[in-house]
C-alpha positions as CSV (number, residue, x, y, z in Angstrom):
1,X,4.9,41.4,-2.0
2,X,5.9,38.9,0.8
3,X,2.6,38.0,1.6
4,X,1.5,37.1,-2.1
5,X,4.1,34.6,-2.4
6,X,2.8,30.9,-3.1
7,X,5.0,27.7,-2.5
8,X,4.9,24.2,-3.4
9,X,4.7,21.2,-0.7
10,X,5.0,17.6,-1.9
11,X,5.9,14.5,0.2
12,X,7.6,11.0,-1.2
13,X,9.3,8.3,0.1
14,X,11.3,5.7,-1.5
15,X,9.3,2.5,-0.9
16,X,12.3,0.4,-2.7
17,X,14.9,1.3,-0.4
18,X,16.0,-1.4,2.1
19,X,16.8,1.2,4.9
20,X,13.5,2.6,4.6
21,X,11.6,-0.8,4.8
22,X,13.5,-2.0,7.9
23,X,12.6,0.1,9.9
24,X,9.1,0.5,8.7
25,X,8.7,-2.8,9.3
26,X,10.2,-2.5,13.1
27,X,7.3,-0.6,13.7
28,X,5.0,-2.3,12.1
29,X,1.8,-3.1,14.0
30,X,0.1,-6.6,14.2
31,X,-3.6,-5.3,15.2
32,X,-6.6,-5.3,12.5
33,X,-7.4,-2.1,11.0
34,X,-3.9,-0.5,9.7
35,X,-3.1,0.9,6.5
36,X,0.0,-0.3,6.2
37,X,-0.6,-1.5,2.9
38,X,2.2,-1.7,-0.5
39,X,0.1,0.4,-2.6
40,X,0.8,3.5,-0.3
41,X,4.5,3.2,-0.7
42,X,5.4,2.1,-4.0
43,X,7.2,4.4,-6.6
44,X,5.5,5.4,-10.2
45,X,9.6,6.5,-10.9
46,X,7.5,9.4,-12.6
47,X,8.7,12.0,-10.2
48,X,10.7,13.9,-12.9
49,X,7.6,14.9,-14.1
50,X,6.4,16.6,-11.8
51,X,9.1,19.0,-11.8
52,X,9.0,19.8,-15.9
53,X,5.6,20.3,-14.7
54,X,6.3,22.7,-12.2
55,X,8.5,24.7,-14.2
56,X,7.1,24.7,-17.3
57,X,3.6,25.6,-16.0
58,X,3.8,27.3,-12.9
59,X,7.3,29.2,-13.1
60,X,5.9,31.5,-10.8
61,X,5.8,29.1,-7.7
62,X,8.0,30.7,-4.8
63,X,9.6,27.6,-3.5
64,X,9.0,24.2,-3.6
65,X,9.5,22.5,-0.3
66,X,10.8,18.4,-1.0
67,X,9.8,16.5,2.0
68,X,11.1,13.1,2.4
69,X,12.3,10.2,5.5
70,X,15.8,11.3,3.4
71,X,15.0,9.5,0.4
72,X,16.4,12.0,-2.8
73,X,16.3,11.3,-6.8
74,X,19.4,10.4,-8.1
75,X,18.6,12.9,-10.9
76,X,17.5,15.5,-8.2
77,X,19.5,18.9,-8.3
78,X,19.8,20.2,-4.6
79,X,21.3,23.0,-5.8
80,X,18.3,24.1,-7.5
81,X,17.9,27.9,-6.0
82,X,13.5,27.1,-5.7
83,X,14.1,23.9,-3.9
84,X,14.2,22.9,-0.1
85,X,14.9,19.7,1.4
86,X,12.9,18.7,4.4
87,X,14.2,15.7,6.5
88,X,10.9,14.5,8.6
89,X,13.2,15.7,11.9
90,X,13.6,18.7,10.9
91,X,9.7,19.8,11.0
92,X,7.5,17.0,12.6
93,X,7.9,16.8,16.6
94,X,9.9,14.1,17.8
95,X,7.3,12.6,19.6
96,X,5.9,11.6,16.5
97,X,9.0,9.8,14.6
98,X,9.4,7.9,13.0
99,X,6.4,8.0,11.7
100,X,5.2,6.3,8.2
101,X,1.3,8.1,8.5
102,X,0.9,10.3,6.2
103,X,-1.5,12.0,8.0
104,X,0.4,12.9,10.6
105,X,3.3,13.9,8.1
106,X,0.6,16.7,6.5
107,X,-0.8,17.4,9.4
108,X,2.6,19.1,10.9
109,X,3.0,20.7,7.6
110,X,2.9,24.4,8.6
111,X,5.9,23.5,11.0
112,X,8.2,24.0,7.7
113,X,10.8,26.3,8.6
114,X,10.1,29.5,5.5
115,X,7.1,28.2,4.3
116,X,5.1,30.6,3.1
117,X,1.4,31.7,4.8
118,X,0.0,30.4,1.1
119,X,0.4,27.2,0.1
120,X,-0.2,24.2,-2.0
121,X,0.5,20.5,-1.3
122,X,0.4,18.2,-3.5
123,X,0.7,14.1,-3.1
124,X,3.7,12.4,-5.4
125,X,0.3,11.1,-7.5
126,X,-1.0,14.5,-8.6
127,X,0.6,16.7,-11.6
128,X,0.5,19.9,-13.2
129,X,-0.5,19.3,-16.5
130,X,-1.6,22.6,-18.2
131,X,-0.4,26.5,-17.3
132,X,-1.6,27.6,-14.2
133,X,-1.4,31.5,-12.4
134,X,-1.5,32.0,-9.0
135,X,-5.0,32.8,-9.2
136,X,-5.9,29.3,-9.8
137,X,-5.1,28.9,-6.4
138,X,-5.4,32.1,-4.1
139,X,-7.0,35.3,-4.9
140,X,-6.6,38.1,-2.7
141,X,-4.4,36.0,0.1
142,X,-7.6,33.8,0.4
143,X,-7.5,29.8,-0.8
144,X,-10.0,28.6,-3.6
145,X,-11.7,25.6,-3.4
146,X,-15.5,24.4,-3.9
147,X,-18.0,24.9,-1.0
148,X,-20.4,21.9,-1.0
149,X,-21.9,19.6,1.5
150,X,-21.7,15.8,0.3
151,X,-22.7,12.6,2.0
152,X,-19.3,10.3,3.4
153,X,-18.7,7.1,1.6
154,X,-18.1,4.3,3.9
155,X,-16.1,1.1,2.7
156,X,-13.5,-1.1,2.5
157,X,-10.3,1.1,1.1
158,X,-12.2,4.2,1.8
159,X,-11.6,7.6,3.3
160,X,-14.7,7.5,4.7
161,X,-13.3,7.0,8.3
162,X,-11.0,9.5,7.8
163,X,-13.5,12.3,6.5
164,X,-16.0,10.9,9.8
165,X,-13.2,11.6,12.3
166,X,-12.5,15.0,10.1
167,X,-16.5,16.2,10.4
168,X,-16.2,15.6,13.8
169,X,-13.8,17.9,14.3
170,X,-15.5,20.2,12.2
171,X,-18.8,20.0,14.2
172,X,-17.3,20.4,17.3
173,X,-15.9,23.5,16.1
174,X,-18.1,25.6,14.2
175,X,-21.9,25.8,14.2
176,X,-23.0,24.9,10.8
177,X,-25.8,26.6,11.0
178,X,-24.2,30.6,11.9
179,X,-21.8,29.6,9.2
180,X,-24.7,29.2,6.5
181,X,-25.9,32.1,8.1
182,X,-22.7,33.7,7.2
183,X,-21.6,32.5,3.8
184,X,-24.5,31.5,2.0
185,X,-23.8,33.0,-1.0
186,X,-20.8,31.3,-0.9
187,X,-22.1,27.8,-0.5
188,X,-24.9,28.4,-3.3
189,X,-22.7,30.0,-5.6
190,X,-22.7,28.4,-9.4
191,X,-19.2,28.7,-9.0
192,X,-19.3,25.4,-7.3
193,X,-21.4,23.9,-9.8
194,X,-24.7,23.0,-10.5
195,X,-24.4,19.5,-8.9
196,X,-23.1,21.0,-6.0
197,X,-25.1,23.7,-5.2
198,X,-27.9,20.9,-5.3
199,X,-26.4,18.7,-2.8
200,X,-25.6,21.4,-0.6
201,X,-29.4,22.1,-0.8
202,X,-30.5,18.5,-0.6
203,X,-28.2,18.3,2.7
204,X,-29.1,21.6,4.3
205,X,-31.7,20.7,6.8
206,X,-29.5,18.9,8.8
207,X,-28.4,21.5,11.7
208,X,-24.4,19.9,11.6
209,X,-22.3,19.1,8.8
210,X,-23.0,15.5,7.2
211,X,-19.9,16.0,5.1
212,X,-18.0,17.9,2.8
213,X,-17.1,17.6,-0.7
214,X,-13.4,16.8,-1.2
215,X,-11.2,15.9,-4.6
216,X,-8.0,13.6,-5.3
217,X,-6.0,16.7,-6.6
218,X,-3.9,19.3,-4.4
219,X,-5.1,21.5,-1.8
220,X,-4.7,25.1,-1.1
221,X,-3.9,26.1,2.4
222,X,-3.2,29.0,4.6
223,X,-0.4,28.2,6.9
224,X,-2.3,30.3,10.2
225,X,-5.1,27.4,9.2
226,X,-3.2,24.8,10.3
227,X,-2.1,26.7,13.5
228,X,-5.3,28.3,14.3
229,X,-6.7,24.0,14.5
230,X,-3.7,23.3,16.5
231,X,-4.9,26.0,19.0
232,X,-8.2,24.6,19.2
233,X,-8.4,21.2,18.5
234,X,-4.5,20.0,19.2
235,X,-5.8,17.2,21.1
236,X,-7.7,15.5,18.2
237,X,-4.6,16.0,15.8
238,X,-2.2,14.8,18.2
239,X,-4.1,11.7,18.5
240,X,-3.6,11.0,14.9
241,X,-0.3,12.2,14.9
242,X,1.0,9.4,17.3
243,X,-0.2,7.1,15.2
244,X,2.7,5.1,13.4
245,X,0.9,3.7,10.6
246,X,-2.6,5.1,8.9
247,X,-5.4,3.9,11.0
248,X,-9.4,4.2,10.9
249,X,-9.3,6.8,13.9
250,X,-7.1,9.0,11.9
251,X,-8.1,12.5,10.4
252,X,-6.3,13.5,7.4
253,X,-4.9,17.3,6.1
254,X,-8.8,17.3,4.3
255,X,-9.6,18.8,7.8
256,X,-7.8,21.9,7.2
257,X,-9.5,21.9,3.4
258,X,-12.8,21.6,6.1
259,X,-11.9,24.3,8.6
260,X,-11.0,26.9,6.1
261,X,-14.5,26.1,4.3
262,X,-16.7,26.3,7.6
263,X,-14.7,29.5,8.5
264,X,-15.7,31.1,5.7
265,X,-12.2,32.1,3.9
266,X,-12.0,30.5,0.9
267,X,-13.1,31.5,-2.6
268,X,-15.8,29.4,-4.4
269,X,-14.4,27.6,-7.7
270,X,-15.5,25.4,-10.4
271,X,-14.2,21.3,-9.3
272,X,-13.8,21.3,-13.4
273,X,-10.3,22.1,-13.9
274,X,-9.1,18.3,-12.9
275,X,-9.4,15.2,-13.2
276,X,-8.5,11.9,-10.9
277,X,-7.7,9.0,-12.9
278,X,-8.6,6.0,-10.6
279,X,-6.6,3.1,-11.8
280,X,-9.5,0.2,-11.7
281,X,-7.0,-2.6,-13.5
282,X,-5.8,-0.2,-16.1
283,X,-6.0,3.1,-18.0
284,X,-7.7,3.6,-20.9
285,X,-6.7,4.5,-24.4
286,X,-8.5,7.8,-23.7
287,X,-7.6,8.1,-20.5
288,X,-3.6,8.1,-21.9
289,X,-4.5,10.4,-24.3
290,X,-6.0,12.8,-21.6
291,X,-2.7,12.7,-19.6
292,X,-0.1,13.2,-22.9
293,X,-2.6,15.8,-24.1
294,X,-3.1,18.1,-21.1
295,X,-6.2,17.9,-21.2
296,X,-6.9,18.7,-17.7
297,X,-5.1,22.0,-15.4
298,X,-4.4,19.5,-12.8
299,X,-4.5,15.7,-12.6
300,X,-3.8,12.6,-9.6
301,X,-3.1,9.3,-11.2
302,X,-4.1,7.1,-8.0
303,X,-3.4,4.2,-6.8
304,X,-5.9,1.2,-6.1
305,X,-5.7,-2.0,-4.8
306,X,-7.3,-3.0,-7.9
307,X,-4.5,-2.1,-10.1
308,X,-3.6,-4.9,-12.5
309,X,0.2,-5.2,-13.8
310,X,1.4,-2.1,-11.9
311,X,4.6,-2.6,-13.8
312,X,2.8,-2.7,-17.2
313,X,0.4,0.4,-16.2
314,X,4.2,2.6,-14.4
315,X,5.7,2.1,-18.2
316,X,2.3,3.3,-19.7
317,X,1.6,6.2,-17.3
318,X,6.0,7.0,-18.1
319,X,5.0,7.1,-21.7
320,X,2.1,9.8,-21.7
321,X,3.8,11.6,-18.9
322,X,6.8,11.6,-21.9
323,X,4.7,12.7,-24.8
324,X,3.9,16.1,-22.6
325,X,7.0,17.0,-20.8
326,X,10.3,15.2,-23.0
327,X,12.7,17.7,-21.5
328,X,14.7,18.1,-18.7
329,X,13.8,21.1,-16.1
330,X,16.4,23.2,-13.9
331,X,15.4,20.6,-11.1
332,X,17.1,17.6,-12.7
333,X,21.2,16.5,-13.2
């Protein structure tokens, strides 16, 4: 049926490209407290991957929709009867471009011209890396994802800004209290896990939500999510969205994760079936092996400032990446 149908969202851009980089850097503000750092733009060149991923373990995706400034893989096959190209004009308001925030790039995401109502987007840094079914995702046209309340992090390099200017948003929306009323079972379900359900129980006197538990791996979305917070709160996201470059008063797409959680419409589910592989220097031996074994349903292989050699760790994280999926998919020349 139409309405079952589940597509694919990723966004990339070419941080090597010359074009690219002018103009980013035309734009490019001189006040404290942008993100407008390398480490969000530079290329793993292990995009390939991501597509033997796609096919070989979730050949039942709908579409995968590509979006890009109007960057494209060499190796990429347009022709590719599951893909769709999306040029930044040809979705996000041009009162917003150019823009090189990827927070206002996700947050226009439902603006995709045949996306379907279910979704999953997916950063260029997280991977398929086992077989998946569609009810890994949805279940009954309803998104799964784990219901807990969690404390936000505040540092240097952190998304705790972000997730503060989301849970604000959040709070002025929903009463947290009528939504516990609500969907308790949901927030003390096991499903979540034990840890969870503890926190959520440790955090529960407070009459607001402190926070929300989030992951480094993709999230599922209902496209009528993203529009129903548009409706209501277009003013907050707008003010992100105007935003050129990442900025501590952004919120990110986690909001969406947030709204659909205080609504009450998503399914409880276990945060074990990924993994996030921060990269503090370097991987481990194990942590290679983990990747080339598919050990994990879904992975992200993110990005620090503390990388070491990121040239030496790209030719490492190539090489597991290698061992798993060594042939070419449909999506490539």
């Amino acid at each position: 049926m139409e309405n079952n149908k589940i597509d694919f969202v990723m966004i990339w851009v070419d941080g090597n490209d010359p074009e690219w980089q002018k103009e980013k850097n035309s734009y490019d503000p001189s006040f404290d407290g942008v993100d407008n750092t390398a480490v969000r733009f530079r290329d793993w060149d292990n995009l390939q991957y991501w597509f033997r991923a796609v096919e070989k373990f979730a050949p039942w995706v709908n579409r995968v929709h590509f979006v890009t400034w109007g960057h494209l893989p060499k190796w990429l096959d347009t022709s590719n009867p599951k893909l769709n190209i999306v040029n930044h004009r040809d979705f996000i308001p041009e009162k917003y471009l150019p823009t090189f925030n990827s927070n206002a790039i996700e947050l226009n995401l439902h603006r995709i011209k045949g996306l379907s109502e279910q979704f999953v987007y997916f950063n260029d840094d997280m991977f398929i890396t086992d077989h998946v079914r569609p009810e890994d995702f949805f279940r009954d046209g309803k998104p799964l994802d784990t219901y807990s309340l969690d404390c936000i992090f505040f540092a240097k390099n952190s998304a705790g800004f972000f997730n503060g200017n989301n849970m604000e948003i959040i709070n002025d929306n929903f009463d947290k209290n009528e939504c516990f009323r609500r969907d308790r079972a949901k927030w003390f379900s096991l499903k979540n896990g034990v840890k969870r359900v503890i926190k959520t129980a440790a955090l529960n006197m407070w009459p607001w939500f402190p926070g929300m538990y989030y992951n480094h791996l993709s999230s599922n979305f209902l496209k009528s999510t993203f529009e129903e917070a548009w409706e209501r709160d277009g003013e907050s996201l707008d003010m992100t969205c105007r935003e050129k470059f990442r900025t501590k008063g952004n919120c990110n797409q986690w909001v969406m994760k947030f709204w659909q959680l205080a609504k009450g419409i998503a399914v409880p589910k276990s945060v074990k079936d990924g993994h996030c592989f921060h990269i503090r220097e370097r991987l481990s031996e194990s942590d290679l092996k983990d990747i080339s074994g598919g050990r994990y349903k879904q992975i992200c292989i993110n990005d620090t400032v503390e990388t070491g050699d990121f040239e030496e760790e790209k030719q490492r994280v190539i090489g597991a990446f290698e061992k798993l999926l060594p042939e070419k998919c449909s999506f490539e020349l």
